[in-house]
Every structure is written in structure tokens, then in C-alpha cells.
PDB file of N, CA, C and O in Angstrom, chain B, residues numbered from 101:
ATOM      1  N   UNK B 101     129.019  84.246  99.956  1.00  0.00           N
ATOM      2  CA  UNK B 101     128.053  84.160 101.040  1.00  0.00           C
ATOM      3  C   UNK B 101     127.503  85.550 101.333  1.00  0.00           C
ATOM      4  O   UNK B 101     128.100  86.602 101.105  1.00  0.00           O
ATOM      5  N   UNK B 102     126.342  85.427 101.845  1.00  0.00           N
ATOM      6  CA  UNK B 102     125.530  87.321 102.088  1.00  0.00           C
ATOM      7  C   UNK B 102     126.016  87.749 102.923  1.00  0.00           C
ATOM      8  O   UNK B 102     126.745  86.916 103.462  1.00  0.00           O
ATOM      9  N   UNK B 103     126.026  88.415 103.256  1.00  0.00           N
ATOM     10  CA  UNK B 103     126.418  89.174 104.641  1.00  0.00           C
ATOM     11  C   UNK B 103     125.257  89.115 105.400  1.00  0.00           C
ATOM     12  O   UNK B 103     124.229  89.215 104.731  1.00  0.00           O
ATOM     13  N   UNK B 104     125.096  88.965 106.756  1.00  0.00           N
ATOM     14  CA  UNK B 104     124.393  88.249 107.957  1.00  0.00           C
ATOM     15  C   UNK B 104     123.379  89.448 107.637  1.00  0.00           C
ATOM     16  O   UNK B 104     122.317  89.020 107.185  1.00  0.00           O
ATOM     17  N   UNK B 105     123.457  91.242 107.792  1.00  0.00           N
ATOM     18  CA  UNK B 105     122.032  91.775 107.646  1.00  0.00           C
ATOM     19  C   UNK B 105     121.202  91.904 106.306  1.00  0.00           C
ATOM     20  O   UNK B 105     120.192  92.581 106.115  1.00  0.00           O
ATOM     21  N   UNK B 106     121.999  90.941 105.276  1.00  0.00           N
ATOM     22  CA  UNK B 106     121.034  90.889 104.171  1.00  0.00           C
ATOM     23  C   UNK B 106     120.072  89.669 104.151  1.00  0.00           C
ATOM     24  O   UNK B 106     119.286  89.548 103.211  1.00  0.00           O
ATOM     25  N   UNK B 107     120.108  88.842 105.074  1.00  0.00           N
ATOM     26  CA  UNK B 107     119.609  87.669 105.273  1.00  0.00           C
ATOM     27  C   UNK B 107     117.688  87.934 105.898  1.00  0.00           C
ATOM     28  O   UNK B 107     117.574  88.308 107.065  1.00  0.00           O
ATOM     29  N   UNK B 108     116.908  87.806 105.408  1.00  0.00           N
ATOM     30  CA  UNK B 108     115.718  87.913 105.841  1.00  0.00           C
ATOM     31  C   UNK B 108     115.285  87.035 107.068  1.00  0.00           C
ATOM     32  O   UNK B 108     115.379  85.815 107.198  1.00  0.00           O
ATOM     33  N   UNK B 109     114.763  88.017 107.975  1.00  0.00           N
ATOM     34  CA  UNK B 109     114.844  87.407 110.096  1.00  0.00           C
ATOM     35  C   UNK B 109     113.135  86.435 109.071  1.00  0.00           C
ATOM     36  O   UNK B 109     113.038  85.249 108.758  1.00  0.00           O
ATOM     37  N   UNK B 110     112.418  87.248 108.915  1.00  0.00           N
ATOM     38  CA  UNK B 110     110.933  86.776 108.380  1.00  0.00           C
ATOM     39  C   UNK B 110     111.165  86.932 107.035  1.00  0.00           C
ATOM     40  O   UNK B 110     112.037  87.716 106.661  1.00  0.00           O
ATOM     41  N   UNK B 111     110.210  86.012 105.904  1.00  0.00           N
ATOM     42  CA  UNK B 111     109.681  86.215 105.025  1.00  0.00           C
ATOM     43  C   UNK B 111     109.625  87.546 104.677  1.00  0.00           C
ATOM     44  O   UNK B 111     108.738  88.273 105.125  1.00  0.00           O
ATOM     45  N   UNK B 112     110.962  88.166 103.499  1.00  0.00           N
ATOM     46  CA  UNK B 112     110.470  89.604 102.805  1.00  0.00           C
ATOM     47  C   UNK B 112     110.772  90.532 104.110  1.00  0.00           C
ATOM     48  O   UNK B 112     110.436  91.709 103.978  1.00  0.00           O
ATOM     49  N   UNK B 113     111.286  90.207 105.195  1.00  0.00           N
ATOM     50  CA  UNK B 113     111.237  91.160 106.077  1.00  0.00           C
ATOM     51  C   UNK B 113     112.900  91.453 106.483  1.00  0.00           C
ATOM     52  O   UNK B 113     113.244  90.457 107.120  1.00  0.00           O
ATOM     53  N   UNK B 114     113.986  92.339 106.384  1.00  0.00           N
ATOM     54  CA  UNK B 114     115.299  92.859 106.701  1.00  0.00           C
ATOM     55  C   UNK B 114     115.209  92.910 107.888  1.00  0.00           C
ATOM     56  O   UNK B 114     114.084  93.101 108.350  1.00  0.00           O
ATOM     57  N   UNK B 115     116.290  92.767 108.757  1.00  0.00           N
ATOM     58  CA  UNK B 115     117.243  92.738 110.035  1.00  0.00           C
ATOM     59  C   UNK B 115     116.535  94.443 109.887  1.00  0.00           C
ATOM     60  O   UNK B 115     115.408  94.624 110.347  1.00  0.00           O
ATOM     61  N   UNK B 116     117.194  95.468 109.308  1.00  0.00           N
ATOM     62  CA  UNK B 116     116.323  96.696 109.745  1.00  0.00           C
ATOM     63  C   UNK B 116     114.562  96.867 109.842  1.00  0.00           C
ATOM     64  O   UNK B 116     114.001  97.532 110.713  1.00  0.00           O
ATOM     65  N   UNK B 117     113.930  96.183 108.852  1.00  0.00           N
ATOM     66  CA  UNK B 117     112.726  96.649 109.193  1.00  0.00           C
ATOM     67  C   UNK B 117     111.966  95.892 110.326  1.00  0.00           C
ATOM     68  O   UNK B 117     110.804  96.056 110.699  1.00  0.00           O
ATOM     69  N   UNK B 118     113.001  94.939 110.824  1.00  0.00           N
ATOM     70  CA  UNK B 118     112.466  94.087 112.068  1.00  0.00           C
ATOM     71  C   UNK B 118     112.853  94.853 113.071  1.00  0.00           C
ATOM     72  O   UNK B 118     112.240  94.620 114.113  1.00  0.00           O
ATOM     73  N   UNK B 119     113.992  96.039 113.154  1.00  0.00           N
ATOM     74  CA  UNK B 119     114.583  96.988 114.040  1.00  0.00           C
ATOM     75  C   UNK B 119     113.138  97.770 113.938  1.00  0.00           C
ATOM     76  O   UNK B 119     112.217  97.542 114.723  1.00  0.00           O
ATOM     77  N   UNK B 120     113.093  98.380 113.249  1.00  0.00           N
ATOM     78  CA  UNK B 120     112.437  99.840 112.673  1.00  0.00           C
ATOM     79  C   UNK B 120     110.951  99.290 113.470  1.00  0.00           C
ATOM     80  O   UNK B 120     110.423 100.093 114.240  1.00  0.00           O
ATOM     81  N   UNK B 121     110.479  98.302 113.327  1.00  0.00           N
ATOM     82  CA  UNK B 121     109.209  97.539 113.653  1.00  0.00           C
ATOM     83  C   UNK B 121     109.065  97.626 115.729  1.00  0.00           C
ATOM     84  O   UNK B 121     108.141  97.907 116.492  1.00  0.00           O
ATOM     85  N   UNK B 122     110.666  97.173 115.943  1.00  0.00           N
ATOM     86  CA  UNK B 122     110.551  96.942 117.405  1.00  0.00           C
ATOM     87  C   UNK B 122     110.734  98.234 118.091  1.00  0.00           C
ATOM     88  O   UNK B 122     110.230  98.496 119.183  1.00  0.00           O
ATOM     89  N   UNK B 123     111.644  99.208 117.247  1.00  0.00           N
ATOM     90  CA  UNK B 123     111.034 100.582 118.099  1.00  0.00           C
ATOM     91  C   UNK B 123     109.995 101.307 118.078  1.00  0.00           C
ATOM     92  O   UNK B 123     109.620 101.892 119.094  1.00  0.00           O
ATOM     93  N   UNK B 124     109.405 101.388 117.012  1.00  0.00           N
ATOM     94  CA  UNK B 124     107.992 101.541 116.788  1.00  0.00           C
ATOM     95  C   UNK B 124     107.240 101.220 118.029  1.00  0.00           C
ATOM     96  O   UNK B 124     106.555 102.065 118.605  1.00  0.00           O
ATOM     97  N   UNK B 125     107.374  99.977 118.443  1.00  0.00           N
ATOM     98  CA  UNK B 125     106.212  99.433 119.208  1.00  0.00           C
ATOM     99  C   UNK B 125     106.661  99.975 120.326  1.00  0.00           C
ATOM    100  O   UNK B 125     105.829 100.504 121.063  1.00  0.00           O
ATOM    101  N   UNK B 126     108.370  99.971 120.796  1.00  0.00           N
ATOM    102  CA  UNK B 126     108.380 100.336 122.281  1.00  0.00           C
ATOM    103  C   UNK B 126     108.650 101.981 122.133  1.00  0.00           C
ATOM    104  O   UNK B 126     109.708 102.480 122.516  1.00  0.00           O
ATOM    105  N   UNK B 127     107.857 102.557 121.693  1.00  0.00           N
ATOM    106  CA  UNK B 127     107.564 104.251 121.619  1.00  0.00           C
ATOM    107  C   UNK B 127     106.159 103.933 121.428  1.00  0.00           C
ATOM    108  O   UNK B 127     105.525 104.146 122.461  1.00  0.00           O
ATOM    109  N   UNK B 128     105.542 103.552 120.588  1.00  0.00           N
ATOM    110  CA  UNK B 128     104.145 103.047 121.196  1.00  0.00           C
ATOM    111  C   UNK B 128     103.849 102.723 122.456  1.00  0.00           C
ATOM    112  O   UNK B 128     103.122 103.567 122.979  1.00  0.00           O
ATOM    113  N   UNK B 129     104.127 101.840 123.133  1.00  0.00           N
ATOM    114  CA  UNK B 129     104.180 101.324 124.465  1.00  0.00           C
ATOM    115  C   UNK B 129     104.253 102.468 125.205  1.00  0.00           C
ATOM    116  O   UNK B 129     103.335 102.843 125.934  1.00  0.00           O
ATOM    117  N   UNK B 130     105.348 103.080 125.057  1.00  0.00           N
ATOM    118  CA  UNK B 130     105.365 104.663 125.863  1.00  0.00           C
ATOM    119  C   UNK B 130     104.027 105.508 125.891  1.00  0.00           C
ATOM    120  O   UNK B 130     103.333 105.922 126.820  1.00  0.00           O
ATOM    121  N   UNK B 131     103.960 105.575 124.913  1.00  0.00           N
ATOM    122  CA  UNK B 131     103.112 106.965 124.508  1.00  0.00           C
ATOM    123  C   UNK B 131     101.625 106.620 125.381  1.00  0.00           C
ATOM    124  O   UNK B 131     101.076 107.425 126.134  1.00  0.00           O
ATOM    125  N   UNK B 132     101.053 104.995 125.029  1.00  0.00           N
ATOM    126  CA  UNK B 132      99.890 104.333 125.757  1.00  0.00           C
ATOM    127  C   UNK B 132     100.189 104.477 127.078  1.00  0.00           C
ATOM    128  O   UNK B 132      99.352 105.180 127.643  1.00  0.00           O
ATOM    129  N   UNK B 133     101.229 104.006 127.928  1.00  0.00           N
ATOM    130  CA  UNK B 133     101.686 104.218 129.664  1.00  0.00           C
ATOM    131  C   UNK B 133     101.319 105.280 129.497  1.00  0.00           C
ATOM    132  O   UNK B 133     100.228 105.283 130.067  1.00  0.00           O
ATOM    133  N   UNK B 134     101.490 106.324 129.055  1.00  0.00           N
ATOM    134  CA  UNK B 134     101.603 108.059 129.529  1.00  0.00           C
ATOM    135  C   UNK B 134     100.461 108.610 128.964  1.00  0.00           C
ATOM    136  O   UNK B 134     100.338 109.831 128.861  1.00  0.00           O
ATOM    137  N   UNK B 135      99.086 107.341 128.354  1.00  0.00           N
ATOM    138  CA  UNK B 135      98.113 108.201 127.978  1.00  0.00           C
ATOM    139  C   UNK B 135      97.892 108.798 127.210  1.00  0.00           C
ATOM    140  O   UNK B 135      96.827 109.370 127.439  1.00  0.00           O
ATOM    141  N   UNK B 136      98.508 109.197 125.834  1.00  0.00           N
ATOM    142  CA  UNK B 136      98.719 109.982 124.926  1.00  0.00           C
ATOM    143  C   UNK B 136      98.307 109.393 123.831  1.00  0.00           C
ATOM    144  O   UNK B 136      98.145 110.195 122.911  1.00  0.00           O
ATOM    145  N   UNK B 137      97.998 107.946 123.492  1.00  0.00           N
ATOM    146  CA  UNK B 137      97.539 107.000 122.368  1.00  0.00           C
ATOM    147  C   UNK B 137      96.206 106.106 123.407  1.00  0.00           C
ATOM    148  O   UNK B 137      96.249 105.627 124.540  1.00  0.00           O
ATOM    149  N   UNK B 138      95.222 106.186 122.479  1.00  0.00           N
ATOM    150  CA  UNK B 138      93.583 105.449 122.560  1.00  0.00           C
ATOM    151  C   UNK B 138      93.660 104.474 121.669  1.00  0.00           C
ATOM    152  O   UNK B 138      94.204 104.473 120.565  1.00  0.00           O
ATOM    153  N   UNK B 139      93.126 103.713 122.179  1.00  0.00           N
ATOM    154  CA  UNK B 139      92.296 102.319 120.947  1.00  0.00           C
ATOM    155  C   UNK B 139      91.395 103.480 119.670  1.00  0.00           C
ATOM    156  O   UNK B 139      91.092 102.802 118.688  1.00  0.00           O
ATOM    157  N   UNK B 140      91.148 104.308 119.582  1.00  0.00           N
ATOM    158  CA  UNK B 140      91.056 105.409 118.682  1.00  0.00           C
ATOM    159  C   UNK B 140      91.881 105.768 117.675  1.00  0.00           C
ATOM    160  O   UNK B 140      91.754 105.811 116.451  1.00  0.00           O
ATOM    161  N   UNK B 141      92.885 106.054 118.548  1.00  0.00           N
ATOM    162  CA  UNK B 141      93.992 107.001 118.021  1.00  0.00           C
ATOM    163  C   UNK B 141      95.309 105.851 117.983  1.00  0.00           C
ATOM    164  O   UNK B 141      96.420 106.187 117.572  1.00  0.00           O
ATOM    165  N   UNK B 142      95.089 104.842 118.339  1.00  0.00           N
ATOM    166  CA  UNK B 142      96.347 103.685 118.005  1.00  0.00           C
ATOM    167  C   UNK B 142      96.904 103.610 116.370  1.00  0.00           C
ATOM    168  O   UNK B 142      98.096 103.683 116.071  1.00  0.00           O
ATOM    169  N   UNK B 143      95.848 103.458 115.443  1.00  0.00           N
ATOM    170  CA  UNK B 143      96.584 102.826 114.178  1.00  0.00           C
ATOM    171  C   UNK B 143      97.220 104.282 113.730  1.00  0.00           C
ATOM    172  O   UNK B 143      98.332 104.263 113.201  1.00  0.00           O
ATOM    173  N   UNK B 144      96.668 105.320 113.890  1.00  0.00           N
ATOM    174  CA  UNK B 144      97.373 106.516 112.987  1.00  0.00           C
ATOM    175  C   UNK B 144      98.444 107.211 113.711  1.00  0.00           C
ATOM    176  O   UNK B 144      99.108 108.155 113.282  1.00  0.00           O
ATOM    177  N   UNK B 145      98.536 106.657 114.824  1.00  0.00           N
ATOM    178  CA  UNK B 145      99.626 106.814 116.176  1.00  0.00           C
ATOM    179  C   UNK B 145     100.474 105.878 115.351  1.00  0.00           C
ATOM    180  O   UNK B 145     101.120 106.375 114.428  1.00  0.00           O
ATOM    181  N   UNK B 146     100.528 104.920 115.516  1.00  0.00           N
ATOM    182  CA  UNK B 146     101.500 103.655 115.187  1.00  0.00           C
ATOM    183  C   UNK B 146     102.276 104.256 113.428  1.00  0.00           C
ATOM    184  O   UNK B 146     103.458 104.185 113.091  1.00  0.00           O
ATOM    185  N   UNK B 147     101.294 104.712 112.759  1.00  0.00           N
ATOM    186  CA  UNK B 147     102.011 104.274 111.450  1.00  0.00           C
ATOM    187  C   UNK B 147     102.564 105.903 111.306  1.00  0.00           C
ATOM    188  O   UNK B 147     103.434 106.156 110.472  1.00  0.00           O
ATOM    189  N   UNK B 148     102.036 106.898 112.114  1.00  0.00           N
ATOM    190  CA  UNK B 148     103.515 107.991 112.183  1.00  0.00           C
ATOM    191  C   UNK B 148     104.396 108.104 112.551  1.00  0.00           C
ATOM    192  O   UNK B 148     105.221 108.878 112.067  1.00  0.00           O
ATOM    193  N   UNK B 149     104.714 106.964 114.145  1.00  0.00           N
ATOM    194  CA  UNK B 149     105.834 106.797 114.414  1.00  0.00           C
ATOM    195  C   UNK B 149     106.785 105.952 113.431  1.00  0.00           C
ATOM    196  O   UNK B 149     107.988 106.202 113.343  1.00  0.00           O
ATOM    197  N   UNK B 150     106.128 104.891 112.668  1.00  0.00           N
ATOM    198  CA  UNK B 150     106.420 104.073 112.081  1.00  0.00           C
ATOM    199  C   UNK B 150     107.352 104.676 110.823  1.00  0.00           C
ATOM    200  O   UNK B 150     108.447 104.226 110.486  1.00  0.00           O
ATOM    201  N   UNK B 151     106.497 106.046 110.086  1.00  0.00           N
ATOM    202  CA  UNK B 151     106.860 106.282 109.044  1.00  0.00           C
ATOM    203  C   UNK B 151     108.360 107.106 109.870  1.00  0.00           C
ATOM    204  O   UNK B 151     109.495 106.924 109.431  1.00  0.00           O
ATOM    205  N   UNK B 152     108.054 108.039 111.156  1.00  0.00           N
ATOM    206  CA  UNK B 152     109.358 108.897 111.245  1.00  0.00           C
ATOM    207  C   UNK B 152     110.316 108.001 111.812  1.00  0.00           C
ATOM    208  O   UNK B 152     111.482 108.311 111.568  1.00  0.00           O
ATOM    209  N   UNK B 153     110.109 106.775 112.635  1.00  0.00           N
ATOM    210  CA  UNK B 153     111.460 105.719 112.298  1.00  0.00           C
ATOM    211  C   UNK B 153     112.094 105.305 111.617  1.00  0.00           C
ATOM    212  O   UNK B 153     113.293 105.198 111.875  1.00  0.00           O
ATOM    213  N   UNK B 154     111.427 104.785 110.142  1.00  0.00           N
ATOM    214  CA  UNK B 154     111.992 104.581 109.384  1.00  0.00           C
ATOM    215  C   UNK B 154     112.425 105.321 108.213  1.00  0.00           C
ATOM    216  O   UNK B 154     113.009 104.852 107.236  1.00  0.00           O
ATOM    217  N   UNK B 155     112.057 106.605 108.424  1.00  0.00           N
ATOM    218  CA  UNK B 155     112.598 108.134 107.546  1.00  0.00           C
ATOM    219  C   UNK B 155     113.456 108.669 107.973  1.00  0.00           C
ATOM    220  O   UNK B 155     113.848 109.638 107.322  1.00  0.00           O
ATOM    221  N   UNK B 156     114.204 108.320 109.299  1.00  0.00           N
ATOM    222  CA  UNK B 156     115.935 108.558 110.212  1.00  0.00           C
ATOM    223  C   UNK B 156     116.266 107.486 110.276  1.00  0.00           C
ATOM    224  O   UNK B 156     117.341 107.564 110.870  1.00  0.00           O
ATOM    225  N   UNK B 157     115.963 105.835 109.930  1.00  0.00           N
ATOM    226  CA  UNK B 157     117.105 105.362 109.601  1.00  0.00           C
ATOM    227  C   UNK B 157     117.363 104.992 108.163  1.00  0.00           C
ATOM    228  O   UNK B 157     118.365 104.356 107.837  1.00  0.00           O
ATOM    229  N   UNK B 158     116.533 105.360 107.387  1.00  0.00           N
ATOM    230  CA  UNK B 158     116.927 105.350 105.728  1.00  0.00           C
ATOM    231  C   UNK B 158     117.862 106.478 105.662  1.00  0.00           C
ATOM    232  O   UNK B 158     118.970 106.316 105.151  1.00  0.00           O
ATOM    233  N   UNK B 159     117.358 108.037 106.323  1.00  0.00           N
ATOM    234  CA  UNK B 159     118.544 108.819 106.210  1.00  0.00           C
ATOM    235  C   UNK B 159     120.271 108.543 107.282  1.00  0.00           C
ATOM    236  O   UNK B 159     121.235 109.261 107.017  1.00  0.00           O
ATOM    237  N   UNK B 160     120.354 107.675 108.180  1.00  0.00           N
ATOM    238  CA  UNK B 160     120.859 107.526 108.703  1.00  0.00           C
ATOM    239  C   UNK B 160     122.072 106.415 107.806  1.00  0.00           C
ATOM    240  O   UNK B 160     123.287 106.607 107.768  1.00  0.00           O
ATOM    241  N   UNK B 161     121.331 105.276 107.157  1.00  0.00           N
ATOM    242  CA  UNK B 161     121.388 104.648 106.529  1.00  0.00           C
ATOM    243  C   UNK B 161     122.659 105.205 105.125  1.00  0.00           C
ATOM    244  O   UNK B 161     123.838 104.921 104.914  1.00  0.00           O
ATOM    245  N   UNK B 162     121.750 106.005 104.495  1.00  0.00           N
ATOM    246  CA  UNK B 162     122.316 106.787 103.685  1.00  0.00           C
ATOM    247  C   UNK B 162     123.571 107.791 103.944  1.00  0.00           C
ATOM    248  O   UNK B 162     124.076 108.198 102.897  1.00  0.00           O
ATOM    249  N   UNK B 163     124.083 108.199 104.978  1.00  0.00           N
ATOM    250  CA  UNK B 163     125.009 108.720 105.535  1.00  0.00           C
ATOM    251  C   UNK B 163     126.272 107.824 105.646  1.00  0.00           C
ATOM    252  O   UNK B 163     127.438 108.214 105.716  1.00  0.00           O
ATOM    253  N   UNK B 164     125.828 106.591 105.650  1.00  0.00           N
ATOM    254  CA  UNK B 164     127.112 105.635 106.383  1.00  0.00           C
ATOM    255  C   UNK B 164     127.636 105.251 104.425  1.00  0.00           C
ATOM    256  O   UNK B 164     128.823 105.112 104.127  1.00  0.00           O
ATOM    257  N   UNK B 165     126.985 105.192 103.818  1.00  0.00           N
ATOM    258  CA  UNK B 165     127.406 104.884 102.440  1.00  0.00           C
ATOM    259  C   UNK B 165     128.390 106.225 101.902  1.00  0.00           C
ATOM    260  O   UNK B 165     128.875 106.221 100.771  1.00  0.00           O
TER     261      UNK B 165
END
């Protein structure tokens, strides 16, 4: 049997990148409250937080192995 976080939450989608996805948004969320992200500046906002979330927990990831 798999082990429960190898099991896909969505289609193609891991228990982590559904993590990695939901902090993303609530550091997004932040950044918009405090003014700091525009309907401008949203998508290239989103996909740097996106990339440095998920570039500390791949290395994070990699530590526990």
C-alpha cells in the first residue's frame, strides 16, 4: 500500500505541492492587505513567491533524507 503523502489530493498534484500552493496564496493574501501586490504586479508576485516556497521545501525536503 502507498504511503498516505504519495497519494495524489488532485490529478498529478502531491500532498506537498497542494502545501507549497496554499502558502503561496496566504503570503499573497498578505502582501495584497499591506498593499505591496497590484492586479499589475499579481502574476510575477505570485510565481516568485511560488518559486521561493517551493525552493525551501525541496531543500528542506532533501535534508530529512
Amino acid at each position: 500500500m502507498a504511503a498516505k503523502k504519495d497519494i495524489p489530493t488532485v490529478i498529478g498534484q502531491t500532498r506537498l505541492e497542494e502545501t507549497v500552493l496554499k502558502i503561496t496564496k496566504e503570503i499573497v493574501i498578505k502582501f495584497i492587505e499591506m498593499g505591496k501586490v497590484t492586479p499589475a504586479t499579481f502574476e510575477e508576485t505570485f510565481n516568485a513567491v511560488y518559486r521561493a516556497v517551493k525552493n525551501v521545501t525541496q531543500e528542506e525536503t532533501m535534508k530529512l533524507m
